[in-house]
C-alpha positions, 0 to 999 in steps of 0.5 A, spaced: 976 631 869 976 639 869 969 638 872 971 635 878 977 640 879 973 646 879 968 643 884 975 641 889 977 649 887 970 650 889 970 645 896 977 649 898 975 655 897 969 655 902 972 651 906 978 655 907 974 661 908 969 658 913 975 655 918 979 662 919 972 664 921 971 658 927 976 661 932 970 668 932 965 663 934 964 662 940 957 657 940 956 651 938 950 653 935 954 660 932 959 653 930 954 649 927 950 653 923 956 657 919 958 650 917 951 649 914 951 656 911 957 654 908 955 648 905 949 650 903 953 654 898 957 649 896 952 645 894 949 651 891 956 653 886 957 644 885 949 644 883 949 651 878 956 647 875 953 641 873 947 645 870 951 648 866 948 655 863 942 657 864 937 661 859 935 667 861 929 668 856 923 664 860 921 660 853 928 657 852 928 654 859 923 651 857 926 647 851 932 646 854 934 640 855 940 639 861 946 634 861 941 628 863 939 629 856 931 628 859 
């Protein structure tokens, strides 16, 4: 359940900064495009979340084994 709380965390966060910067846009495509951006990062923090850690040393990526257990 924590998971799901930080991925809420993560969601406000973005979201909340990104809708304080709308009323400086003046565009659609301005509009658009910043909530993709934003998105993007999003999915970004929620996937390197469900990863886990990643390590650093080229040989243990290679044996490692993430949570699918694959």
């Amino acid at each position: 359940m924590e998971e799901l709380d930080a991925i809420t965390a993560i969601v406000k966060e973005k979201y909340s900064a990104w809708k304080a910067k709308t009323a400086e846009m003046t565009t659609g495509y301005e509009y658009e495009s910043s909530y993709a951006s934003m998105m993007q990062e999003v999915e970004r923090e929620i996937f390197a979340l469900s990863a886990g850690d990643v390590p650093k040393d080229k040989n243990r990526k290679k044996n490692s084994t993430r949570d699918s257990g694959s």
